[in-house]
Backbone as a chain_set.jsonl record, in Angstrom:
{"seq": "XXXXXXXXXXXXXXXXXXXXXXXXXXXXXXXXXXXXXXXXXXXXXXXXXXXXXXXXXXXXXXXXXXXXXXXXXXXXXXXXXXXXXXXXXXXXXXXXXXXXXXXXXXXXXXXXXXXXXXXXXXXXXXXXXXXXXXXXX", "coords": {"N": [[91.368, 114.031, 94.53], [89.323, 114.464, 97.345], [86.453, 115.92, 98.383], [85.488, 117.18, 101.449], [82.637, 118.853, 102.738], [81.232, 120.313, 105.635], [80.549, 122.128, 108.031], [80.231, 124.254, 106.568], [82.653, 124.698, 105.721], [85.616, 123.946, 103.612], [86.928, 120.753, 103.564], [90.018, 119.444, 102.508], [90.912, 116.524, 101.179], [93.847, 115.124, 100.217], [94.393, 112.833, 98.205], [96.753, 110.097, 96.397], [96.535, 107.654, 93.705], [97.189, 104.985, 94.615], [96.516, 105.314, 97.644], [93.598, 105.538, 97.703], [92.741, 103.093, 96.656], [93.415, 101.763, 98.831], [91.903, 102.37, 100.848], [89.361, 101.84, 99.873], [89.834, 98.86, 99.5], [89.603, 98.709, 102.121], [87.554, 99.642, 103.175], [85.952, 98.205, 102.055], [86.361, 95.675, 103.557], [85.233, 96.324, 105.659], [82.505, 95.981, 104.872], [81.942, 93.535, 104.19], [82.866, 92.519, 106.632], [80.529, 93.433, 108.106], [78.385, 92.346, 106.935], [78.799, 89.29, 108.037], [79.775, 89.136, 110.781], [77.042, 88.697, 112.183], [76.861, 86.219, 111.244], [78.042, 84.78, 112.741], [79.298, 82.971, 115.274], [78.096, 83.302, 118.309], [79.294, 83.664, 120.699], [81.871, 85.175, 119.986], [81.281, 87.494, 119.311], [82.08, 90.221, 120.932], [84.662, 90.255, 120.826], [84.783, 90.013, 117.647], [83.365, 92.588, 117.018], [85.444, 94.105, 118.06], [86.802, 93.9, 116.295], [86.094, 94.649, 114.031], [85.722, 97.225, 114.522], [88.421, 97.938, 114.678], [88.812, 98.096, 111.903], [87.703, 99.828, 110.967], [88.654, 101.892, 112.261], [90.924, 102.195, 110.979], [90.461, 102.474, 108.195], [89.385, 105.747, 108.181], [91.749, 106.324, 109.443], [93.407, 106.001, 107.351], [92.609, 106.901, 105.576], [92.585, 109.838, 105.914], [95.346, 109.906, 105.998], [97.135, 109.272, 107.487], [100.434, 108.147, 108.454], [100.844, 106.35, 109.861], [99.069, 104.28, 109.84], [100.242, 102.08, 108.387], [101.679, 100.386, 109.521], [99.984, 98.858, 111.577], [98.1, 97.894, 109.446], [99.406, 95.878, 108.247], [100.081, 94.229, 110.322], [97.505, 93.628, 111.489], [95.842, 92.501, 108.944], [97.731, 89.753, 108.862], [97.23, 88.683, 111.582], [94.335, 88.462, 111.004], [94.495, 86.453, 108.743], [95.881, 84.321, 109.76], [94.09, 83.877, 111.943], [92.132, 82.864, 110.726], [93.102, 80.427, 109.449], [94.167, 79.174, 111.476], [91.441, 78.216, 112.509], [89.879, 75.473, 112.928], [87.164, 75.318, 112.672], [86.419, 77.579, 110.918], [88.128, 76.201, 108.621], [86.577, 73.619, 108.275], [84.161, 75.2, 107.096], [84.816, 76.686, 105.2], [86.039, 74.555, 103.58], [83.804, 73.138, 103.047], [82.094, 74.184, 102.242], [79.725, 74.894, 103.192], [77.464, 76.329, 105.677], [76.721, 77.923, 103.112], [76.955, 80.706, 102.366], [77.95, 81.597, 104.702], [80.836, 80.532, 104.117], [81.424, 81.849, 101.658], [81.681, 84.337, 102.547], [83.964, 84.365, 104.972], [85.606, 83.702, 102.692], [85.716, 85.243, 100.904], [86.74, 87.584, 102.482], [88.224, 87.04, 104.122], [90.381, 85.941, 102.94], [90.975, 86.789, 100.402], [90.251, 89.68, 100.368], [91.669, 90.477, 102.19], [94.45, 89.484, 101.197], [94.829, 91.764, 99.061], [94.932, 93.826, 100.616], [97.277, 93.605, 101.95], [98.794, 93.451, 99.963], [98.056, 96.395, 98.645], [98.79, 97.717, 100.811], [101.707, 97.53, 101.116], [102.457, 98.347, 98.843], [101.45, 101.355, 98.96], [103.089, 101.702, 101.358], [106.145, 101.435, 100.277], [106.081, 103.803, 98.358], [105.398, 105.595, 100.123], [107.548, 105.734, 101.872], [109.753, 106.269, 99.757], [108.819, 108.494, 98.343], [109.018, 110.362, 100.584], [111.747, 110.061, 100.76], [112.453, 111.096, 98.647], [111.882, 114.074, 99.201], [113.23, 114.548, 101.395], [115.824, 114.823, 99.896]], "CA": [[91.08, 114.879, 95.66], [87.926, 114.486, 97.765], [86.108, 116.856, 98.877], [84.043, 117.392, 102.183], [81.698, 119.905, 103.256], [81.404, 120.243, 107.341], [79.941, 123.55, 108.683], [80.243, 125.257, 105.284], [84.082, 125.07, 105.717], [85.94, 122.799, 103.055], [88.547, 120.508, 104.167], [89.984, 118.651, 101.713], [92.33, 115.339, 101.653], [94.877, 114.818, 98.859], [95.197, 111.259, 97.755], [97.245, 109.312, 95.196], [95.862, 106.488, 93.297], [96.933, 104.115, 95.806], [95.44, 105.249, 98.782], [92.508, 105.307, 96.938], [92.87, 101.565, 96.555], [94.0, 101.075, 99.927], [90.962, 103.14, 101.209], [88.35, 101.13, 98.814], [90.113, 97.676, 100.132], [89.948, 98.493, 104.054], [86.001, 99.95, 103.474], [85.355, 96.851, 101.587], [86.423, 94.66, 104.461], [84.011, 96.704, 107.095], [81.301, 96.376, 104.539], [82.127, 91.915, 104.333], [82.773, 91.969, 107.914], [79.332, 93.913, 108.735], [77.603, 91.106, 106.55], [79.55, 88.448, 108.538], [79.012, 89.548, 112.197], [75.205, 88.357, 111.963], [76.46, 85.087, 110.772], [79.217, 83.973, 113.531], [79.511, 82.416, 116.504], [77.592, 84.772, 119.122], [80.697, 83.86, 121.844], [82.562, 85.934, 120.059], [80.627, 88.925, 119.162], [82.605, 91.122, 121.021], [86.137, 90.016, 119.244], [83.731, 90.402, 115.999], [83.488, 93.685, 117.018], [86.664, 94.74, 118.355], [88.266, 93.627, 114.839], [85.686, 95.248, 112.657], [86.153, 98.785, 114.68], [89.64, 98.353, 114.513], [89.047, 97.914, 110.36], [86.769, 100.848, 110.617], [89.37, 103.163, 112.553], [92.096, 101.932, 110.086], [90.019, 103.137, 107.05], [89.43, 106.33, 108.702], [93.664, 106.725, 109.554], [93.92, 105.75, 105.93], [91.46, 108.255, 104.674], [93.422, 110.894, 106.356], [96.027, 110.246, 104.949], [98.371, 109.708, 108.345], [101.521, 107.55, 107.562], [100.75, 105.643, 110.757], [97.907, 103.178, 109.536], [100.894, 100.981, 107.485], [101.72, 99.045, 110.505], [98.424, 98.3, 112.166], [97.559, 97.383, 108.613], [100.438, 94.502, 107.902], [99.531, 93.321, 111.244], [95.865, 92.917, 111.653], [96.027, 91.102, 108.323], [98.248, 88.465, 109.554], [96.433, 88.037, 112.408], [93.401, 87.593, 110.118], [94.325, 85.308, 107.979], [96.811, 83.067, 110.447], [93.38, 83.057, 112.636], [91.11, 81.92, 110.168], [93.526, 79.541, 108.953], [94.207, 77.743, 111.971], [90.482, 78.031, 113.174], [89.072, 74.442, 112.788], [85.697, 75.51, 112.514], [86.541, 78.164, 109.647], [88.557, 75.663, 108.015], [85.581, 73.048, 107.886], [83.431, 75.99, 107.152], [85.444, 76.93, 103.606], [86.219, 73.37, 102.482], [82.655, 71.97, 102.76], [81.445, 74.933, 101.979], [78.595, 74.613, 104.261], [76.932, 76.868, 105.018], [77.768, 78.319, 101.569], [77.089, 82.102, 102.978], [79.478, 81.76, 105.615], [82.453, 80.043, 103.271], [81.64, 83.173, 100.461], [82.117, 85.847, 103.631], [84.967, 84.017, 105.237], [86.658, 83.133, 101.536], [86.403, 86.494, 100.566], [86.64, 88.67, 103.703], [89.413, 86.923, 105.011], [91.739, 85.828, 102.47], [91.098, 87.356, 99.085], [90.098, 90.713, 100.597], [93.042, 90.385, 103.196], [95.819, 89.81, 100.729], [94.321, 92.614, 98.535], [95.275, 94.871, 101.478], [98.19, 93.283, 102.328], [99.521, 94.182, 98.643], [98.142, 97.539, 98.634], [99.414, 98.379, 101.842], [102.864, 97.461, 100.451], [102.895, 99.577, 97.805], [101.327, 102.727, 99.862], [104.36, 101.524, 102.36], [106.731, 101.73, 99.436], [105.721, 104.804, 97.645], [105.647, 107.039, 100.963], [108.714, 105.85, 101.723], [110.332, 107.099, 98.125], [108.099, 110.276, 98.329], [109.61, 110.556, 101.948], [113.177, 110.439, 100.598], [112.646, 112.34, 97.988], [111.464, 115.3, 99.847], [114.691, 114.712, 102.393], [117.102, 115.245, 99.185]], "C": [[89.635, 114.63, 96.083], [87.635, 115.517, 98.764], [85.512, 116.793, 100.349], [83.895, 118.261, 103.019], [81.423, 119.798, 104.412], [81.557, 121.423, 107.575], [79.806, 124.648, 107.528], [82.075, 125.645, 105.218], [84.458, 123.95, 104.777], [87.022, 122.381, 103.478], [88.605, 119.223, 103.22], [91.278, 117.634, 101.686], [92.414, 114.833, 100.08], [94.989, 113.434, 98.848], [95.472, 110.742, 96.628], [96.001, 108.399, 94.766], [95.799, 105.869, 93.861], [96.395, 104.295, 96.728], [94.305, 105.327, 98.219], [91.884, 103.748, 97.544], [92.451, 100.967, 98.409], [92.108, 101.446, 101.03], [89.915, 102.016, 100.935], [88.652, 99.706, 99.622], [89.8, 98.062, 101.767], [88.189, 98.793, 104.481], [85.618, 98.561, 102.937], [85.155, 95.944, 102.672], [85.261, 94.852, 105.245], [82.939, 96.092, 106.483], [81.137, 94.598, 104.677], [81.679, 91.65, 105.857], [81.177, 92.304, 108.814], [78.084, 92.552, 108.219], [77.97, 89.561, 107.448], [79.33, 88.005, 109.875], [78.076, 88.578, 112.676], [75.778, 86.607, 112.101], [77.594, 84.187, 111.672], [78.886, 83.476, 114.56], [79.294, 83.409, 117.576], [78.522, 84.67, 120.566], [81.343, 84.497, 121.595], [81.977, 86.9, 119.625], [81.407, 90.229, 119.422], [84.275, 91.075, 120.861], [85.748, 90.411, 117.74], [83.77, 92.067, 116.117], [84.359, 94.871, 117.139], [87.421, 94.745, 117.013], [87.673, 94.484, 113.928], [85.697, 96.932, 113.075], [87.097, 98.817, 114.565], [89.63, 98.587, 112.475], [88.518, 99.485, 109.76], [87.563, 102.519, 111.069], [90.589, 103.12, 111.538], [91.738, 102.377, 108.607], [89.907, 104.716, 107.247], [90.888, 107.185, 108.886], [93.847, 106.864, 108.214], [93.464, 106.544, 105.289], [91.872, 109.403, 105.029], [94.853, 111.231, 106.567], [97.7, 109.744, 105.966], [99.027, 108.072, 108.009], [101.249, 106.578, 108.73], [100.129, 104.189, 111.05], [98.957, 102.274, 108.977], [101.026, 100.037, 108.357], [101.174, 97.97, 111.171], [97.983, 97.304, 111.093], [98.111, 95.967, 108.273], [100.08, 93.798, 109.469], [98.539, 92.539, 111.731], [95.786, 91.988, 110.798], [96.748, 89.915, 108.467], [97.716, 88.219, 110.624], [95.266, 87.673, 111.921], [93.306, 86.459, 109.686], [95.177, 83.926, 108.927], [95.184, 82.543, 111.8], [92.381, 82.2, 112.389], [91.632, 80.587, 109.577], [93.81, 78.488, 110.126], [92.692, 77.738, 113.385], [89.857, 76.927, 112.426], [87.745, 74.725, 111.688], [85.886, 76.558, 111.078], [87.19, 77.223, 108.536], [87.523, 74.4, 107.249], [84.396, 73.89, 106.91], [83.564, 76.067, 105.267], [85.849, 75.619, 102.595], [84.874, 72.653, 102.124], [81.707, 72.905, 102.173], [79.902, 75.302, 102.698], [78.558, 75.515, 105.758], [77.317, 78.032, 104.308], [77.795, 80.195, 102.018], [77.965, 82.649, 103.403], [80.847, 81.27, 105.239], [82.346, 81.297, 102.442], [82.145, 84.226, 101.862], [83.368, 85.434, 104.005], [85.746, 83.824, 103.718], [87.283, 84.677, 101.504], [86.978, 87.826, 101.3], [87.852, 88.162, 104.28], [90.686, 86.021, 104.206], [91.886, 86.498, 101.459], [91.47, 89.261, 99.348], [91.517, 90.993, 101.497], [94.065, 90.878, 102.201], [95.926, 90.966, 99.701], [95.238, 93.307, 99.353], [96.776, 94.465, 101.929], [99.21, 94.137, 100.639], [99.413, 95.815, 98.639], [98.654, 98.351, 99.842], [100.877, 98.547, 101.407], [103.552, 98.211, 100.025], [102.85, 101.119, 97.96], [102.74, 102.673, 100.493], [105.714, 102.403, 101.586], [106.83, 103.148, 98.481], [105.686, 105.827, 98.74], [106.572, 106.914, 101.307], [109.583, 106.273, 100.326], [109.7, 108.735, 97.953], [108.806, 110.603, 99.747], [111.262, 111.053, 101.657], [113.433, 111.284, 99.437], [112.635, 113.957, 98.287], [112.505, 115.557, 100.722], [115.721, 115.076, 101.326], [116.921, 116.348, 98.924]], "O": [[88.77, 114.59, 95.208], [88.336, 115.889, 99.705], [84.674, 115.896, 100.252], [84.688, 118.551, 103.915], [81.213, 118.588, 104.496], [82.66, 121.932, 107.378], [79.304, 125.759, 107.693], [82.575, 126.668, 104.75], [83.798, 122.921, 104.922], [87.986, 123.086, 103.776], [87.775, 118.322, 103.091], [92.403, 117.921, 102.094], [91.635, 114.415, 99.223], [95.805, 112.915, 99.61], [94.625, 110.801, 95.737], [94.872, 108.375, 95.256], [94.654, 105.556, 94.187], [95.545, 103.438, 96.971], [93.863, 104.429, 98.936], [91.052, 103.414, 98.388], [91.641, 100.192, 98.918], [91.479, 100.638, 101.713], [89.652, 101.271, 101.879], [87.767, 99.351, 100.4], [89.925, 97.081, 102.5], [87.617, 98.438, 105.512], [84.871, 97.874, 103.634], [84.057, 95.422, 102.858], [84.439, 93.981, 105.528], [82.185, 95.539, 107.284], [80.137, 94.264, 105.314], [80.733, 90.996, 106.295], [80.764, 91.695, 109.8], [77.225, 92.014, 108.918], [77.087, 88.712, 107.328], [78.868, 86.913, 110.204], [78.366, 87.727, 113.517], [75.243, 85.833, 112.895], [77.948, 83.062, 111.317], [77.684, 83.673, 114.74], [80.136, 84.28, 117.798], [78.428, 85.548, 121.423], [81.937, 84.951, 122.573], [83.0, 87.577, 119.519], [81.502, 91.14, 118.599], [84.923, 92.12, 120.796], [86.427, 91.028, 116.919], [84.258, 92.707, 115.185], [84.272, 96.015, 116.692], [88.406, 95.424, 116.725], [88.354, 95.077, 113.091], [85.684, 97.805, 112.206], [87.364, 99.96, 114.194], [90.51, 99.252, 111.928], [88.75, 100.077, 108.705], [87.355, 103.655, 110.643], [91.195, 104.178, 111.365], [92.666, 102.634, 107.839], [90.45, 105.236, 106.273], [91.088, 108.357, 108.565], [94.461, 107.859, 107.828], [94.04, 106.929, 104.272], [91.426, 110.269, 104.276], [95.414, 112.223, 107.033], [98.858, 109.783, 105.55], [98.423, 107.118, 107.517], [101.647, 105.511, 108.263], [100.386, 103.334, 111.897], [98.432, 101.167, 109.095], [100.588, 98.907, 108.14], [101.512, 96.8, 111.353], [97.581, 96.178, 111.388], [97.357, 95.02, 108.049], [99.795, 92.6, 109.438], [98.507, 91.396, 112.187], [95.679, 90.816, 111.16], [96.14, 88.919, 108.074], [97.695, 86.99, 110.699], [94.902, 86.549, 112.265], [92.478, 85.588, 109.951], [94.991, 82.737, 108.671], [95.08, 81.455, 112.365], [91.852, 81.309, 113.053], [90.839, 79.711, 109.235], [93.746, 77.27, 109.954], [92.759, 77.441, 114.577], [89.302, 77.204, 111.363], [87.497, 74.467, 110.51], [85.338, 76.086, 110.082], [86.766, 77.467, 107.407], [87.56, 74.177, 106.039], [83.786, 73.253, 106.051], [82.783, 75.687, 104.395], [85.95, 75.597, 101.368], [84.744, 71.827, 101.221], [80.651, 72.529, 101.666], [79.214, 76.245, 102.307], [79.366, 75.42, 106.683], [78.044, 78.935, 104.722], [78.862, 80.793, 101.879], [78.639, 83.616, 103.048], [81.852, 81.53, 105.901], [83.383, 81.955, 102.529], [83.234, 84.794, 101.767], [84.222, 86.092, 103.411], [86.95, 83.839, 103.973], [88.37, 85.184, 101.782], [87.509, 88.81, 100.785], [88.519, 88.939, 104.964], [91.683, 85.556, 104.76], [93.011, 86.988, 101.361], [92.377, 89.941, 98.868], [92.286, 91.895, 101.166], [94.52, 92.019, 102.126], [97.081, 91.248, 99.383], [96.374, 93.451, 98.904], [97.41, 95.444, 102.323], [99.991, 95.082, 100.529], [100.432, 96.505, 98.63], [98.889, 99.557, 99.766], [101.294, 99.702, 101.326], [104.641, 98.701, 100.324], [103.624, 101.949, 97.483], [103.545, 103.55, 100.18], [106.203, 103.473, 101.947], [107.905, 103.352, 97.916], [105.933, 106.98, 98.386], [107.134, 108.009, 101.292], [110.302, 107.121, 100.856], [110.187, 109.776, 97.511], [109.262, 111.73, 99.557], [111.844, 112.031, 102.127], [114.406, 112.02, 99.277], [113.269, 114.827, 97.69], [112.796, 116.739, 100.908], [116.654, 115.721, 101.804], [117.786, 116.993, 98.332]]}, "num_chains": 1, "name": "protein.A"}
């Protein structure tokens, strides 16, 4: 359970273990992608930005718990990783490693961290569906 304090009123949000996870993985990304930003291609800046507020409203959905974030979530990551995979320039970027900054942010920000979320989304997916039908019997 986490707590938070806001006007002297408590409002508090129930979460499993997994959202936890799922939570922890989707802040992680913002916190990669905020290091990342800085270090891209300043044509796209405002795609850079559009993806990392969408990561930032999707932690946010997820932190509150609404059942709605699963979809957004299996989607953005495939568009992640299918764009870094068939972006040239990221692809040179991670095999030559060069410059080694920008292969560690891209390695881990967009595939490791990705399929992270891709799994834990899964299992959130899975588990509110079963808590869902349990509550219907």
């Amino acid at each position: 359970m986490i707590n938070f304090i806001k006007y002297s009123n408590r409002l508090e949000i129930k979460m499993n273990k997994i959202q936890k996870y799922l939570v922890t993985v989707l802040a992680s990304i913002c916190i990669i992608g905020a290091f990342g930003i800085p270090l891209g291609d300043p044509k796209f800046l405002i795609q850079a930005f559009i993806l990392e507020s969408s990561f930032i409203v999707l932690t946010i959905v997820s932190l509150k718990n609404f059942r709605f974030a699963y979809i957004p979530n299996f989607i953005i990551v495939c568009l992640v990783i299918a764009g870094n995979t068939l972006s040239p320039k990221h692809l040179e970027i991670m095999s030559t490693l060069h410059p080694f900054y920008n292969a560690i942010v891209l390695i881990i920000g967009g595939y490791v961290l990705q399929a992270l979320l891709l799994i834990t989304n899964g299992i959130t997916l899975r588990q509110y569906r079963t808590t869902k039908i349990e509550k219907s019997s």
